[in-house]
mmCIF file of the N, C-alpha and C atoms, coordinates in Angstrom:
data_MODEL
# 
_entry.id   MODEL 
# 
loop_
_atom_site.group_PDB 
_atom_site.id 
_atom_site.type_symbol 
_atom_site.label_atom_id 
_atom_site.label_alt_id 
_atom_site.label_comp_id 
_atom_site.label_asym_id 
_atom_site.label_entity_id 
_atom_site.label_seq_id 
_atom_site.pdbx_PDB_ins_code 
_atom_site.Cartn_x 
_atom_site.Cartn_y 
_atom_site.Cartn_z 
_atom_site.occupancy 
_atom_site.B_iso_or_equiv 
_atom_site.pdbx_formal_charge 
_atom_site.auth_seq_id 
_atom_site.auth_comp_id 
_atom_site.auth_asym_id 
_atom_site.auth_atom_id 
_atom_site.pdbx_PDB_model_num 
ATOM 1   N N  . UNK A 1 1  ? 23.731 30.960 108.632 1.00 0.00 ? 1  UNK A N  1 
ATOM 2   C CA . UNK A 1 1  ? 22.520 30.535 107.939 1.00 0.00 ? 1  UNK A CA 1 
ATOM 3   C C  . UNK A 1 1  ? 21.821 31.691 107.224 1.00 0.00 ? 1  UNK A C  1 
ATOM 4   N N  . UNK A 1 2  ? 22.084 32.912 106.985 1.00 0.00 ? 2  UNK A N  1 
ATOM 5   C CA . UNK A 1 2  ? 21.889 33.698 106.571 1.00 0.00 ? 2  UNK A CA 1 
ATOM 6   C C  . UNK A 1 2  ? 21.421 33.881 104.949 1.00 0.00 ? 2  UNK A C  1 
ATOM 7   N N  . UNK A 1 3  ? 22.592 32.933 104.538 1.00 0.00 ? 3  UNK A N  1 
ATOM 8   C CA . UNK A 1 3  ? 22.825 32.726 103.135 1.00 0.00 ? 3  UNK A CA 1 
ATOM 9   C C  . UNK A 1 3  ? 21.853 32.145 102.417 1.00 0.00 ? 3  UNK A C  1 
ATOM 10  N N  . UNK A 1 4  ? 20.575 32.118 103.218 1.00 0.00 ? 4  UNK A N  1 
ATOM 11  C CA . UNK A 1 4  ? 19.426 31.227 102.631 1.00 0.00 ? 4  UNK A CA 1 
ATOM 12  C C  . UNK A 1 4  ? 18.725 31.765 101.758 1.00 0.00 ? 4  UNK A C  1 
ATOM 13  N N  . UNK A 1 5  ? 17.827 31.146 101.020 1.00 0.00 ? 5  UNK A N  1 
ATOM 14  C CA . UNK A 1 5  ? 16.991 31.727 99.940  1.00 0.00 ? 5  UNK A CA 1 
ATOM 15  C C  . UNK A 1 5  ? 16.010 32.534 100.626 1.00 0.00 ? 5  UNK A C  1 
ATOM 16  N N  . UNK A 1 6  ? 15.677 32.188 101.561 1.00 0.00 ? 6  UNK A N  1 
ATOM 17  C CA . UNK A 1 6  ? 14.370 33.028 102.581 1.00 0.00 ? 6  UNK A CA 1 
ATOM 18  C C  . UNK A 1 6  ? 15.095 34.525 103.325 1.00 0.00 ? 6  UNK A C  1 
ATOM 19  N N  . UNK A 1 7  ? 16.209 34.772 102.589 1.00 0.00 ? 7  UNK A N  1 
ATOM 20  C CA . UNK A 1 7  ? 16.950 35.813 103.794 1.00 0.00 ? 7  UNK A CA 1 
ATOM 21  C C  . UNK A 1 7  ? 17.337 36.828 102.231 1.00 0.00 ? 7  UNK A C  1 
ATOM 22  N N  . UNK A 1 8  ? 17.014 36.139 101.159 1.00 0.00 ? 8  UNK A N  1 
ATOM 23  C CA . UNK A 1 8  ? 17.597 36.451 99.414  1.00 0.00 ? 8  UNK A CA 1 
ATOM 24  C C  . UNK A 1 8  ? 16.410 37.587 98.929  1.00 0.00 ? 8  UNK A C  1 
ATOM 25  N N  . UNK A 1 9  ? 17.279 39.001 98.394  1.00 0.00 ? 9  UNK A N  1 
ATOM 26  C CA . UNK A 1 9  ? 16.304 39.664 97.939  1.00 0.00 ? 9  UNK A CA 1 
ATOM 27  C C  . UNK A 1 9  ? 15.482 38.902 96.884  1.00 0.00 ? 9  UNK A C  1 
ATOM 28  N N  . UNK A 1 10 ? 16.069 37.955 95.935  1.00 0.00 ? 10 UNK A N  1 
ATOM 29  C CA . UNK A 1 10 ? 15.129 36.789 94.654  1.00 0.00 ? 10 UNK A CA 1 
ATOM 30  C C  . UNK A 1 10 ? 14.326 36.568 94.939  1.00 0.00 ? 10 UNK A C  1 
ATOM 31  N N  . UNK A 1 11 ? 13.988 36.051 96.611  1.00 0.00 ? 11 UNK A N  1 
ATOM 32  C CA . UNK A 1 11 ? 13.086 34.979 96.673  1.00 0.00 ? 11 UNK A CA 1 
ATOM 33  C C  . UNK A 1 11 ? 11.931 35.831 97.264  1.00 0.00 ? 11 UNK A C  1 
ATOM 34  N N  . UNK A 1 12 ? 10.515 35.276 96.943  1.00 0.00 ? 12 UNK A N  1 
ATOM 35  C CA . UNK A 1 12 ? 9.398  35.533 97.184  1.00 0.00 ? 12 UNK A CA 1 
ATOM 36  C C  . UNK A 1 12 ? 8.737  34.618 98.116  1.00 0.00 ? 12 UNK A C  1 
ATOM 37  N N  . UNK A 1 13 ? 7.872  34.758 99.083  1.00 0.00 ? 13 UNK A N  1 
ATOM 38  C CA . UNK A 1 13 ? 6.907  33.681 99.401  1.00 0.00 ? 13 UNK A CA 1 
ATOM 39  C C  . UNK A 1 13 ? 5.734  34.091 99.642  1.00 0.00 ? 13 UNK A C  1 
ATOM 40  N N  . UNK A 1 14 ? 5.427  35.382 99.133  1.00 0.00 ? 14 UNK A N  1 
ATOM 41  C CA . UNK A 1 14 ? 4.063  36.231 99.534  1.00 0.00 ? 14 UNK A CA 1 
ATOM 42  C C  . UNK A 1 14 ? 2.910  34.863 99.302  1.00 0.00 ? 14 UNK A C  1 
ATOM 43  N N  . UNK A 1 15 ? 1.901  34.329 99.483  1.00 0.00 ? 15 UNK A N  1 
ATOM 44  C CA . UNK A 1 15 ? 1.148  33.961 99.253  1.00 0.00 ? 15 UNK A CA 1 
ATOM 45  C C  . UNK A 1 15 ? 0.022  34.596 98.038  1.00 0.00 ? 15 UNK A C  1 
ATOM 46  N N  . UNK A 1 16 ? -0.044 35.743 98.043  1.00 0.00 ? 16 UNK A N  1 
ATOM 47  C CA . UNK A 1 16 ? -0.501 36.525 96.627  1.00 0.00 ? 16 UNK A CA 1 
ATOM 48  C C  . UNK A 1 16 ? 0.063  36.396 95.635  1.00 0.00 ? 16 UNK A C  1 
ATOM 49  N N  . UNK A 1 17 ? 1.640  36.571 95.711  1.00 0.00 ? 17 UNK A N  1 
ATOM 50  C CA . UNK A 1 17 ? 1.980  36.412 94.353  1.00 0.00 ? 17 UNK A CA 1 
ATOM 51  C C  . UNK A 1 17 ? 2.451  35.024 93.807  1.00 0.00 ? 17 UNK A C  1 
ATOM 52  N N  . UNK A 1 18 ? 2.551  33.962 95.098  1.00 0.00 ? 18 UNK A N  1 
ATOM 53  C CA . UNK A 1 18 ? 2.461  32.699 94.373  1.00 0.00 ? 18 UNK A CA 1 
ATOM 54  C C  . UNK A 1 18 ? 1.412  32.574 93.817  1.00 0.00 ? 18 UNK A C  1 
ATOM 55  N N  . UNK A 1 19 ? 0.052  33.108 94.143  1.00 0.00 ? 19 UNK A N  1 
ATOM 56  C CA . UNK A 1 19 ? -1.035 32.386 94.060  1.00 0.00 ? 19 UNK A CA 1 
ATOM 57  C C  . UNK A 1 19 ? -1.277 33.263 92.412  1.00 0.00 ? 19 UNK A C  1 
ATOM 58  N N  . UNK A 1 20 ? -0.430 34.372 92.301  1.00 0.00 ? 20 UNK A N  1 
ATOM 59  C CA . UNK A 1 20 ? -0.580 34.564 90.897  1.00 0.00 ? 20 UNK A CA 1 
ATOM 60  C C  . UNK A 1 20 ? 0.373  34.455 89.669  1.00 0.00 ? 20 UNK A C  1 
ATOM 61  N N  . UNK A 1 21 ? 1.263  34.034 90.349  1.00 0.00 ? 21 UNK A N  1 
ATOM 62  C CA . UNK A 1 21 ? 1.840  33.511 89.506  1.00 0.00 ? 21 UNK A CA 1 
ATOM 63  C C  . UNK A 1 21 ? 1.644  31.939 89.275  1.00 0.00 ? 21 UNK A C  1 
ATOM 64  N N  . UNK A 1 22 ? 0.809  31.507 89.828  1.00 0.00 ? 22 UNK A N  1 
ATOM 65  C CA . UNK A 1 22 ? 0.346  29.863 89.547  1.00 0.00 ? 22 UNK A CA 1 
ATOM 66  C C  . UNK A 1 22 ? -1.389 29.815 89.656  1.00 0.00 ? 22 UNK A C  1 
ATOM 67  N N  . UNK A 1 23 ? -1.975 30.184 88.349  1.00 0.00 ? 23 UNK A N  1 
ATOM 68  C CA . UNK A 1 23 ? -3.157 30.974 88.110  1.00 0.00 ? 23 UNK A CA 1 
ATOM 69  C C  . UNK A 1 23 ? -3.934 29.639 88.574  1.00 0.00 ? 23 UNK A C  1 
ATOM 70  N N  . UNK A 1 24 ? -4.769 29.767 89.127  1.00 0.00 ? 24 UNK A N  1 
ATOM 71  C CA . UNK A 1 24 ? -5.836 28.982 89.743  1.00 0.00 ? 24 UNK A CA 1 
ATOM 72  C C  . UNK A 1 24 ? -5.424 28.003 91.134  1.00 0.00 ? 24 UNK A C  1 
ATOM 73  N N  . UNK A 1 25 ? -4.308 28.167 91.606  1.00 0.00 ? 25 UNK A N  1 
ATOM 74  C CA . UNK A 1 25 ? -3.549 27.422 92.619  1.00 0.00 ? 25 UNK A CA 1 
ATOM 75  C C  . UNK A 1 25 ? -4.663 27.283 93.361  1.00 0.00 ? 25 UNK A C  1 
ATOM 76  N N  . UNK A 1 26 ? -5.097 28.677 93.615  1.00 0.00 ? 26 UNK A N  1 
ATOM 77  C CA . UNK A 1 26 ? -5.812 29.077 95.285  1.00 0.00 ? 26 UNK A CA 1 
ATOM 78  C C  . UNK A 1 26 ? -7.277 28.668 95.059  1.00 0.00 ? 26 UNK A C  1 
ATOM 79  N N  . UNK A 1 27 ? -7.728 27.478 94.040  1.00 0.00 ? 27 UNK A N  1 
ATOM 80  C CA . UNK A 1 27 ? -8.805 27.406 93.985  1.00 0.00 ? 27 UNK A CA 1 
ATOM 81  C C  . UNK A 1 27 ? -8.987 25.830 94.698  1.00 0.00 ? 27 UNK A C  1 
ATOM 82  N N  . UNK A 1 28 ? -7.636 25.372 94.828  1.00 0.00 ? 28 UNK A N  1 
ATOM 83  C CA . UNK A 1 28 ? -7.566 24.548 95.526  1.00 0.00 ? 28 UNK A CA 1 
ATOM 84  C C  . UNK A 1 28 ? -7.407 24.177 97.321  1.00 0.00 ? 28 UNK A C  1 
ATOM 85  N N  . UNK A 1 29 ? -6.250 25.446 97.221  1.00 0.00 ? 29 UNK A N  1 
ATOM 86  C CA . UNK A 1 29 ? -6.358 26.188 98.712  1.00 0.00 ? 29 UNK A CA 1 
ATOM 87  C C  . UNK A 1 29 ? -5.488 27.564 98.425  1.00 0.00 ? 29 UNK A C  1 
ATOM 88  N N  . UNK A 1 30 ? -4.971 27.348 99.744  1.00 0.00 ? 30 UNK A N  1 
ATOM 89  C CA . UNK A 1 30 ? -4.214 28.715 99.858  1.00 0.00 ? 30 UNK A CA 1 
ATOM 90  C C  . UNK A 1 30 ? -2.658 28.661 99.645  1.00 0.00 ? 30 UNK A C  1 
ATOM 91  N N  . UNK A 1 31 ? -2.051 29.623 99.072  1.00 0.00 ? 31 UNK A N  1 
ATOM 92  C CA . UNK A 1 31 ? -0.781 29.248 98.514  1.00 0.00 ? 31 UNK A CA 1 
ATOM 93  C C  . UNK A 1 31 ? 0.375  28.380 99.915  1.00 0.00 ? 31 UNK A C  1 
ATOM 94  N N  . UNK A 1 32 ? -0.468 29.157 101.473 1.00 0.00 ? 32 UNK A N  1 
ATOM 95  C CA . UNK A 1 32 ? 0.066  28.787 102.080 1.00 0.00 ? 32 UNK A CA 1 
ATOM 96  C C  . UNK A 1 32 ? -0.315 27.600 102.740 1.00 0.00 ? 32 UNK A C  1 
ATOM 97  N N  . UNK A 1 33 ? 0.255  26.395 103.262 1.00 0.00 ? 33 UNK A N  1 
ATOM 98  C CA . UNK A 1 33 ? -0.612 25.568 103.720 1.00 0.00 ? 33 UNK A CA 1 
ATOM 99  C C  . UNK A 1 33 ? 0.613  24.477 104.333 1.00 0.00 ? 33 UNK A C  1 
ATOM 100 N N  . UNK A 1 34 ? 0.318  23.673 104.939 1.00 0.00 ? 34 UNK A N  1 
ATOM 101 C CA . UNK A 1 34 ? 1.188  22.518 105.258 1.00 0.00 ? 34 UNK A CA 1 
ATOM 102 C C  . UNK A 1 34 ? 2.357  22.078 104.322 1.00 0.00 ? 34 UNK A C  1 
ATOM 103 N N  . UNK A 1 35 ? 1.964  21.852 103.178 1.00 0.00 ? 35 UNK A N  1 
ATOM 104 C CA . UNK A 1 35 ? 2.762  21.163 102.079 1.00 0.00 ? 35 UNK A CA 1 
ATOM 105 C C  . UNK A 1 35 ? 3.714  22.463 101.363 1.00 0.00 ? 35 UNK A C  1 
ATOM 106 N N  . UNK A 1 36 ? 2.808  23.829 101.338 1.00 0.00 ? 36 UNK A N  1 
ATOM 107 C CA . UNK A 1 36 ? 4.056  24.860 101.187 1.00 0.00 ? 36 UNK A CA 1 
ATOM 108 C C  . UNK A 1 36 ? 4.900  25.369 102.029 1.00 0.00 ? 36 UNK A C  1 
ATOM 109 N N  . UNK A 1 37 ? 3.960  25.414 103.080 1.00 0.00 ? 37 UNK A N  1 
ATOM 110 C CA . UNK A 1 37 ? 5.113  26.316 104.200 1.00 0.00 ? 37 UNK A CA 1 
ATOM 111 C C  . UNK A 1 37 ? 5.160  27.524 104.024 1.00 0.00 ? 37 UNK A C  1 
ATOM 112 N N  . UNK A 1 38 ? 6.881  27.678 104.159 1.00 0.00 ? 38 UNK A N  1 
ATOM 113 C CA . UNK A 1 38 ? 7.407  28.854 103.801 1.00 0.00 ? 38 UNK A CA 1 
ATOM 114 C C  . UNK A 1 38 ? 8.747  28.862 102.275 1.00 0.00 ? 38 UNK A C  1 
ATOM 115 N N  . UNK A 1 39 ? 7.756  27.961 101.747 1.00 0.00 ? 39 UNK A N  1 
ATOM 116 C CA . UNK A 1 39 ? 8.190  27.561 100.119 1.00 0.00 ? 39 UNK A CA 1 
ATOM 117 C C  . UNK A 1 39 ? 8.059  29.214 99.476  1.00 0.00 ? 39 UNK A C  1 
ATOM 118 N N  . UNK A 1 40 ? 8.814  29.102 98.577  1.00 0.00 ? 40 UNK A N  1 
ATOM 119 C CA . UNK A 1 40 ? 8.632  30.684 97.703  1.00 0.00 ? 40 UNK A CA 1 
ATOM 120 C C  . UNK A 1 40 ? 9.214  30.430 96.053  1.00 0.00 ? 40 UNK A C  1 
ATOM 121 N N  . UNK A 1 41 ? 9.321  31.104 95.659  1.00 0.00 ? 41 UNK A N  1 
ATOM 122 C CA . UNK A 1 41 ? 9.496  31.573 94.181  1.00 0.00 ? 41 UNK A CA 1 
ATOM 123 C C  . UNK A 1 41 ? 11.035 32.598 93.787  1.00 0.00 ? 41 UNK A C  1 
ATOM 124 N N  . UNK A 1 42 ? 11.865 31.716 93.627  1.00 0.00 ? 42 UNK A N  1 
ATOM 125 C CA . UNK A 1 42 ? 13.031 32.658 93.059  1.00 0.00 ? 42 UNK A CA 1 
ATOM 126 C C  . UNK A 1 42 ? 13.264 33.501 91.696  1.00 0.00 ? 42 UNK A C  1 
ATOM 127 N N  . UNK A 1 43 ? 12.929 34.850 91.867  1.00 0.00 ? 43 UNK A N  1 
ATOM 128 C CA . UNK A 1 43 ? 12.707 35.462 90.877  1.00 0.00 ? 43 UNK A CA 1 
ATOM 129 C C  . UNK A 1 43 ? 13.610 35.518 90.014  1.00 0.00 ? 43 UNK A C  1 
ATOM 130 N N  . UNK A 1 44 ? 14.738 35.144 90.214  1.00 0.00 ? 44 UNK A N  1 
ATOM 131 C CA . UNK A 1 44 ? 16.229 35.408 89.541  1.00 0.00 ? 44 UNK A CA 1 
ATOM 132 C C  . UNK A 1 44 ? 16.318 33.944 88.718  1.00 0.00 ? 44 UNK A C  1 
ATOM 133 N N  . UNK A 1 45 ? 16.098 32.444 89.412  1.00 0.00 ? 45 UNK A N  1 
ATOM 134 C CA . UNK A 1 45 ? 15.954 31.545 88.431  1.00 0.00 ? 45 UNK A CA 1 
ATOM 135 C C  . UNK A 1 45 ? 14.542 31.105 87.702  1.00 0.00 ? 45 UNK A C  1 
ATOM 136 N N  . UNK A 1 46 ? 13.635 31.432 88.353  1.00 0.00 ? 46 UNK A N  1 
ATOM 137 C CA . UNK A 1 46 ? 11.991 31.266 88.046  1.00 0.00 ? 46 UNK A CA 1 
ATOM 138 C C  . UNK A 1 46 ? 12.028 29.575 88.723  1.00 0.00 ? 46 UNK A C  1 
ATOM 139 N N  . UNK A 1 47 ? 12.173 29.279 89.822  1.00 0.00 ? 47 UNK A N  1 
ATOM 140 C CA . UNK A 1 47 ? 12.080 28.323 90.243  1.00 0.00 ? 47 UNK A CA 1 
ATOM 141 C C  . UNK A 1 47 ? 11.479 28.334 91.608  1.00 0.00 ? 47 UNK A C  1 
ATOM 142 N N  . UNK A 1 48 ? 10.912 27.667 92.231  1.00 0.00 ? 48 UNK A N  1 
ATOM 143 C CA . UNK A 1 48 ? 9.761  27.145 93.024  1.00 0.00 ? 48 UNK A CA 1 
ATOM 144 C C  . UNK A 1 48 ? 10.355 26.585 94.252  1.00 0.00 ? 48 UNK A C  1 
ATOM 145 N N  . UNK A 1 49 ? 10.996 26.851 95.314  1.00 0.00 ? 49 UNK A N  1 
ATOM 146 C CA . UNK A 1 49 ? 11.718 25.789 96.085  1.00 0.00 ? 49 UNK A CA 1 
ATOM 147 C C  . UNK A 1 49 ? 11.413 26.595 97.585  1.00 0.00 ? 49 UNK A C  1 
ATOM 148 N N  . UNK A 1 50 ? 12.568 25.887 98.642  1.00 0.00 ? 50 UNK A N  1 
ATOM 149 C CA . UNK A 1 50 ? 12.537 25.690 99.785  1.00 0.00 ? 50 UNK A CA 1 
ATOM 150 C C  . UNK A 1 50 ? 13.135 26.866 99.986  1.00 0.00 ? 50 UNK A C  1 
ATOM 151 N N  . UNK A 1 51 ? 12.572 27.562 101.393 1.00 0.00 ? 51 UNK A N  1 
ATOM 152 C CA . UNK A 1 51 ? 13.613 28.767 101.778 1.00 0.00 ? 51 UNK A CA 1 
ATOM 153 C C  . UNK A 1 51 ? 14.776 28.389 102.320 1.00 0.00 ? 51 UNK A C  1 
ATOM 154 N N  . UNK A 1 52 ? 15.196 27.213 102.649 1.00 0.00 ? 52 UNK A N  1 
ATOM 155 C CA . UNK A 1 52 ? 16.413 26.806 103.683 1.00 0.00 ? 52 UNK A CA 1 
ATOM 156 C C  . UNK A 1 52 ? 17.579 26.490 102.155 1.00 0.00 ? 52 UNK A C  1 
ATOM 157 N N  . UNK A 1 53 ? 17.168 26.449 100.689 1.00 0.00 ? 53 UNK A N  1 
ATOM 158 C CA . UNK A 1 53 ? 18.052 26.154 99.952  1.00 0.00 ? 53 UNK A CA 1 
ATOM 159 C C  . UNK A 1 53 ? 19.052 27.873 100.348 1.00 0.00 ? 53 UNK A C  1 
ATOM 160 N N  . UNK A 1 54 ? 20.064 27.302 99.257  1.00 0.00 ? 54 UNK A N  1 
ATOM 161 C CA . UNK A 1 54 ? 20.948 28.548 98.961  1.00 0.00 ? 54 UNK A CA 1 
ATOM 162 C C  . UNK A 1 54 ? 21.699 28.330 97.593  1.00 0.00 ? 54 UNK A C  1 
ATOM 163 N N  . UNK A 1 55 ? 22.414 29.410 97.334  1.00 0.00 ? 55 UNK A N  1 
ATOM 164 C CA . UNK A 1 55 ? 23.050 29.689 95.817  1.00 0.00 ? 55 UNK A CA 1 
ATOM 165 C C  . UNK A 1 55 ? 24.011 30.648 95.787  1.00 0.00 ? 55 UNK A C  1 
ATOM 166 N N  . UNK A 1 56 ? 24.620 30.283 94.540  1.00 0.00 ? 56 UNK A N  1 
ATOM 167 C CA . UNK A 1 56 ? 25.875 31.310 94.168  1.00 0.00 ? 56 UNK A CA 1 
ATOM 168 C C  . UNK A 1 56 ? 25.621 32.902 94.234  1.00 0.00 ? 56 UNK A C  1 
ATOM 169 N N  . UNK A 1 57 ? 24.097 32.777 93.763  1.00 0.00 ? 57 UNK A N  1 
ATOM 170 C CA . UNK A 1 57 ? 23.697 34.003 93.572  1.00 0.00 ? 57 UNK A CA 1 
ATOM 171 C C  . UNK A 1 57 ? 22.827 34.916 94.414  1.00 0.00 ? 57 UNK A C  1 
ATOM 172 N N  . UNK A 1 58 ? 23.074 34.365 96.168  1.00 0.00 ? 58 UNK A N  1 
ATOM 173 C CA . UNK A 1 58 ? 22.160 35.448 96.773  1.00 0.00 ? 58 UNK A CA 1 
ATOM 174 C C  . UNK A 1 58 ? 22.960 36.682 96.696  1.00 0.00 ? 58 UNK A C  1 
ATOM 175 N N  . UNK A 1 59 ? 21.635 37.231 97.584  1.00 0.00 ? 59 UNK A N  1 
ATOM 176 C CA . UNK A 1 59 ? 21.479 38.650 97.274  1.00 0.00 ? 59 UNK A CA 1 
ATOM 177 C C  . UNK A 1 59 ? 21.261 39.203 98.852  1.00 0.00 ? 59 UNK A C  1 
ATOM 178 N N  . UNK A 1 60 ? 21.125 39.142 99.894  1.00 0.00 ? 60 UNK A N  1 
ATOM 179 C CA . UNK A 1 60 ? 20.435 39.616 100.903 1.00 0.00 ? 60 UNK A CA 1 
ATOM 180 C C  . UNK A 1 60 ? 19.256 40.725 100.456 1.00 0.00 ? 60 UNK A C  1 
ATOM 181 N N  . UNK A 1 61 ? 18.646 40.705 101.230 1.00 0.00 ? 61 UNK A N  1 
ATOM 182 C CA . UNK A 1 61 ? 17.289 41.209 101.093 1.00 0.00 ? 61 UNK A CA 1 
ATOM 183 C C  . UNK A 1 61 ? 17.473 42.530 101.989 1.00 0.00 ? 61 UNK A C  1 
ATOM 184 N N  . UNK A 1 62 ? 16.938 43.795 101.544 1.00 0.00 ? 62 UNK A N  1 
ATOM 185 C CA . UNK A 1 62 ? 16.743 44.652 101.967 1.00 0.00 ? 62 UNK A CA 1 
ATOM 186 C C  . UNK A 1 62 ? 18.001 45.638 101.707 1.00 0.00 ? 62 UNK A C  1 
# 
């Protein structure tokens, strides 16, 4: 299970930088919350998804 997007140098889930890269998100709440989770931002496709996805193109992190 390794191979996940949440384990992928791409993927992001900081709560700061969702919240700036989706300008006014956090005026609603916080990037993190029930409905996001541990949702993040793949920098490599610019797409918005689940950490449990995966792809041709991880990367491991670190």
């Amino acid at each position: 299970m390794k191979d996940k997007c949440v384990h992928c140098r791409y993927f992001d889930n900081r709560s700061a930088f969702i919240e700036m890269t989706f300008p006014g998100l956090n005026s609603l709440s916080s990037a993190y919350g029930s409905v996001w989770a541990e949702s993040g931002i793949c920098c490599l496709h610019d797409l918005f998804l689940s950490p449990w996805r995966g792809c041709k193109d991880f990367k491991p992190s670190g």
